[in-house]
C-alpha positions as CSV (number, residue, x, y, z in Angstrom):
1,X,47.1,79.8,124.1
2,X,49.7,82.0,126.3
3,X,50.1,78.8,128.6
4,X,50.4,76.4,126.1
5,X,53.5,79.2,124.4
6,X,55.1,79.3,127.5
7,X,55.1,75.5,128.1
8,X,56.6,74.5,125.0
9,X,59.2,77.0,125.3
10,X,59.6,75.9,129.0
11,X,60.1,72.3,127.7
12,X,62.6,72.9,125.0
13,X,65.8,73.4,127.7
14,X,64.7,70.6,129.6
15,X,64.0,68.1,126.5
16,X,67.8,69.3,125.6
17,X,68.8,68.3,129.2
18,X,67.4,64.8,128.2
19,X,70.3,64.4,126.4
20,X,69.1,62.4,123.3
21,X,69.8,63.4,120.1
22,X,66.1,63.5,119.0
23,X,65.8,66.9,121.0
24,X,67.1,69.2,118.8
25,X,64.2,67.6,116.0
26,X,61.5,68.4,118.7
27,X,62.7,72.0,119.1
28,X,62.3,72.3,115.6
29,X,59.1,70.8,115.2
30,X,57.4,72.7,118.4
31,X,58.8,75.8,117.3
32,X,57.0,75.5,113.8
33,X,53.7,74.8,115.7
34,X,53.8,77.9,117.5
35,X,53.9,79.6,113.8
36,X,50.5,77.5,113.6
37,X,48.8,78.4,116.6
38,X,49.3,82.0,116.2
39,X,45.7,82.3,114.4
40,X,44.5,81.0,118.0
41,X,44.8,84.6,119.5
42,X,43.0,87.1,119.0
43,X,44.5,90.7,117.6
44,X,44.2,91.7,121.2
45,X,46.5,89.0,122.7
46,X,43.4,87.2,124.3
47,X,42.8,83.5,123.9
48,X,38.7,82.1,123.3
49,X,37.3,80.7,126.4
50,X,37.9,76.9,127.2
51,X,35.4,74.5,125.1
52,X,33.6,72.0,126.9
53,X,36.0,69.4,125.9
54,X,38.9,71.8,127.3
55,X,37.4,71.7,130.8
56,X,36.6,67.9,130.5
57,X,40.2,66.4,129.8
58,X,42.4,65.8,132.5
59,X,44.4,67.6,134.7
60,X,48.1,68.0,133.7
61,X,50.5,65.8,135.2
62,X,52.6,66.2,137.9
63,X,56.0,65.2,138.7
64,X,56.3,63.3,141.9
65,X,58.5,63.7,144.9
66,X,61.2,61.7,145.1
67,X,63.3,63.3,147.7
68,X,63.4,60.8,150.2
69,X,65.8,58.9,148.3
70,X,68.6,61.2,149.2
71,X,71.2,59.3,151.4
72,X,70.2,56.0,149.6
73,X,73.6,53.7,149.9
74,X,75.2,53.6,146.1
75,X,73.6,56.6,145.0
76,X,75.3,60.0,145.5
77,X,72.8,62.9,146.3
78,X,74.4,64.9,142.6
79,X,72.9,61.8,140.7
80,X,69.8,61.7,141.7
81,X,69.6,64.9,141.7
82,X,70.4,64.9,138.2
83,X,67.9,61.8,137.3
84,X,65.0,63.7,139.1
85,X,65.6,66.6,137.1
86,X,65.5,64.7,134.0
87,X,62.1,62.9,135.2
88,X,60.4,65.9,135.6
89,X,61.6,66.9,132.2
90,X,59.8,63.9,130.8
91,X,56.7,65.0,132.6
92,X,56.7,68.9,131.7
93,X,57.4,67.9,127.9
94,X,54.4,64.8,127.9
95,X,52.0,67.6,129.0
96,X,53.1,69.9,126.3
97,X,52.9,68.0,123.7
98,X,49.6,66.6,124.6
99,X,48.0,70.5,124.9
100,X,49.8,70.8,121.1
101,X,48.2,67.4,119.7
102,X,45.2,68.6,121.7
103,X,45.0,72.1,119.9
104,X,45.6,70.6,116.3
105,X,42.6,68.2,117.1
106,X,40.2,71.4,117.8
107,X,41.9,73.5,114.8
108,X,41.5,70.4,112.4
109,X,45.1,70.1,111.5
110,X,45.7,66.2,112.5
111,X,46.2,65.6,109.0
112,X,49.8,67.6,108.9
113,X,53.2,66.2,109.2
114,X,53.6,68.5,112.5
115,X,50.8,66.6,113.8
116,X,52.9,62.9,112.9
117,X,55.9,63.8,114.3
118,X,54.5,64.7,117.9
119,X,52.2,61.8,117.7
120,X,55.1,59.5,117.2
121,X,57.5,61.4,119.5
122,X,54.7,61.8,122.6
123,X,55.4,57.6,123.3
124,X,59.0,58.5,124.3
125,X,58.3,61.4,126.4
126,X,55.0,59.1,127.8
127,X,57.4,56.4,129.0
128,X,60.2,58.1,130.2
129,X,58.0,59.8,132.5
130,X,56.1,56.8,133.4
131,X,59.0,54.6,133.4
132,X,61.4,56.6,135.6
133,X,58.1,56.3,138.2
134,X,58.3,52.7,138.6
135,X,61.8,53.1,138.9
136,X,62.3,55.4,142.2
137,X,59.4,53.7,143.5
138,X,60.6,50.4,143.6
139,X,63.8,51.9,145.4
140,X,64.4,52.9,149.5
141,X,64.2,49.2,150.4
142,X,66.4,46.8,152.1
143,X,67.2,45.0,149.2
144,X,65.9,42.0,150.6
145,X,63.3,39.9,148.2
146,X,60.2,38.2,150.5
147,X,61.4,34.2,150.1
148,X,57.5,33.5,150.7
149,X,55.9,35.9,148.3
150,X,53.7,35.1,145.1
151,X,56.6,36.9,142.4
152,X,59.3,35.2,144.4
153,X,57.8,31.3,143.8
154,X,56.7,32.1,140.1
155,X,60.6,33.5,139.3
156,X,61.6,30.2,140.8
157,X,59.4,27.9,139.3
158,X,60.1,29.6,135.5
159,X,63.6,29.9,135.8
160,X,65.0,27.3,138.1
161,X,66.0,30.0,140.6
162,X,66.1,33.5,141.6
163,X,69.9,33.5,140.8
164,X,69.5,32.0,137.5
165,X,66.5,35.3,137.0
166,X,68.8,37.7,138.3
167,X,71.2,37.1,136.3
168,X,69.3,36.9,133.4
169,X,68.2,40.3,134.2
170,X,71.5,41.9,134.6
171,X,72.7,40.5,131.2
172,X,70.2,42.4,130.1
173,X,71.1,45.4,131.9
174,X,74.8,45.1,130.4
175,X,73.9,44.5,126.7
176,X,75.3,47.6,124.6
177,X,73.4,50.8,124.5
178,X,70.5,52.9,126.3
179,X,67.7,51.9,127.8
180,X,66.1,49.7,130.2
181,X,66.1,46.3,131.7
182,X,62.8,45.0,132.3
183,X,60.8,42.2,133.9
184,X,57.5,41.6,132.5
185,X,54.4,39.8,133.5
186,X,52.9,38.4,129.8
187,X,49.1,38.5,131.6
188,X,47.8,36.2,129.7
189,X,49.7,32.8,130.5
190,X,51.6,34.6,133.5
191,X,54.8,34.1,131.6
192,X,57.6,36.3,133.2
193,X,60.3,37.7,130.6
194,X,62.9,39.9,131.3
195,X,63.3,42.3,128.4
196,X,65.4,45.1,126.6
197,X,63.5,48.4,126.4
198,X,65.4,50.7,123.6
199,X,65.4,54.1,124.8
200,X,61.7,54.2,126.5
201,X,59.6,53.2,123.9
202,X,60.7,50.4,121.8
203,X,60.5,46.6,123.1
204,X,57.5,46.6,125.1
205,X,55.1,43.8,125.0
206,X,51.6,44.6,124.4
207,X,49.8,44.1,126.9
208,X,52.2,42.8,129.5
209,X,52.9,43.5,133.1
210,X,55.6,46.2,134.1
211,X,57.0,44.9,137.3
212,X,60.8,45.9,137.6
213,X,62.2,48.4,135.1
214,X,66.0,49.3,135.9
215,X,67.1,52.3,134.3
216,X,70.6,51.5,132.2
217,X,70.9,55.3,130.6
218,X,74.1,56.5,130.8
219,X,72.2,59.0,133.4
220,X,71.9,56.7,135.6
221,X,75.1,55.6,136.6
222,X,77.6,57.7,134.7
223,X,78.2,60.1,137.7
224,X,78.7,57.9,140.5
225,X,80.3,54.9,138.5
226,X,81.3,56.0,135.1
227,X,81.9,52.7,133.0
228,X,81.3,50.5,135.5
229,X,77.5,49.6,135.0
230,X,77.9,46.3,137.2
231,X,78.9,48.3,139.9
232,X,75.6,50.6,139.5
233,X,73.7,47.2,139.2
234,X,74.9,45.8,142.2
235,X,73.6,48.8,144.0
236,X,70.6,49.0,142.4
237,X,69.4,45.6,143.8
238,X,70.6,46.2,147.0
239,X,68.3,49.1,147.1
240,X,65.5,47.9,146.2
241,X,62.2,47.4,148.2
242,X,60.7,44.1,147.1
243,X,57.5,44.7,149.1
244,X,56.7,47.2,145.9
245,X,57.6,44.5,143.2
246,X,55.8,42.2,144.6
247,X,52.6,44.0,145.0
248,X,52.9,44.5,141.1
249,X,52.7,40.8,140.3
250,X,49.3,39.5,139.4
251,X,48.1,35.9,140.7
């Protein structure tokens, strides 16, 4: 129970450094389920020994390395460094609030309003983390999209062009307020759609593809281009390695 104190108040700082106003909400609500989980340890200060289901679930996530993006043309090394930070905020936050949701489950309190409001808050943590990992991953490259691959001749054939796609996309990217621009695979029909994501979590089609996702938070851009979220488009696609995308199309 000592780890799972020390990772929500581990979280809270970086869930503030998220900047969203929802963070101060959390903090409120994770500070209220440490009141409940304070019947988990014993007089002594010692937790009970992991149950079986303890020891079965997963191992907590880790934040990945994205380092070698330093130097990338466009991107200053201070803004990435400031978007990795808030990505491994994402992923220290999902894993806290997943041993809390996992706690109320073995104490039997899933029917309390504590337990709602993390339920319904863990999708935005889930897919900021998740989200922010197709994101650097898809960047490093040459910019350059393969003429001759499978994702290249689909956006052509659905939208007349990859011009007439890409911009589509970036209108996206430019509509008012935060969140993401994204291309999606609709699996069943092989539809592609480019789509506005609010925040993390709202706009996603069930069931579809992620291919690209481009980050339009204010965090993204603000340091190196202020207002100017065209220019932080620009060099967004010129980053980007198109060998990645493409593997994330499905024929």
């Amino acid at each position: 129970m000592k780890k799972i104190e020390f990772a929500i108040f581990e979280a809270i700082p970086k869930m503030q450094g998220n900047c969203n106003l929802r963070s101060g909400f959390v903090k409120k609500i994770l500070l209220i389920n440490l009141i409940f989980f304070g019947a988990l340890v014993g007089e002594d200060g010692s937790s009970a020994s992991l149950s079986a289901a303890q020891e079965a679930r997963p191992a907590p996530y880790k934040a990945n390395d994205y380092s070698h993006l330093f130097g990338m043309p466009g991107f200053s090394r201070d803004a990435l460094a400031v978007h990795f930070k808030l990505y491994e905020g994402y992923v220290t936050n999902a894993n806290a609030l997943l041993s809390i949701l996992n706690e109320y489950a073995e104490q039997e309190k899933t029917r309390t309003p504590q337990f709602a409001d993390i339920k319904r808050h863990l999708g935005w943590e889930m897919d900021g983390m998740r989200l922010h990992e197709y994101y650097f991953g898809e960047l490093g490259g040459s910019g350059l999209p393969d003429k001759n691959s499978a994702l290249y001749h689909a956006i052509e054939a659905q939208f007349g062009s990859f011009e007439a796609w890409k911009k589509d996309f970036e209108a996206v990217g430019l509509m008012r307020g935060i969140g993401w621009s994204l291309l999606y695979q609709d699996l069943k029909d092989g539809r592609l759609i480019n789509m506005w994501i609010n925040e993390h979590d709202h706009g996603h089609l069930a069931g579809g593809n992620i291919i690209l996702p481009m980050d339009v938070f204010e965090h993204a851009y603000l340091i190196d281009y202020g207002l100017d979220r065209q220019g932080y488009i620009d060099a967004f696609f010129k980053n980007l390695d198109w060998e990645v995308v493409d593997s994330r199309y499905q024929e």
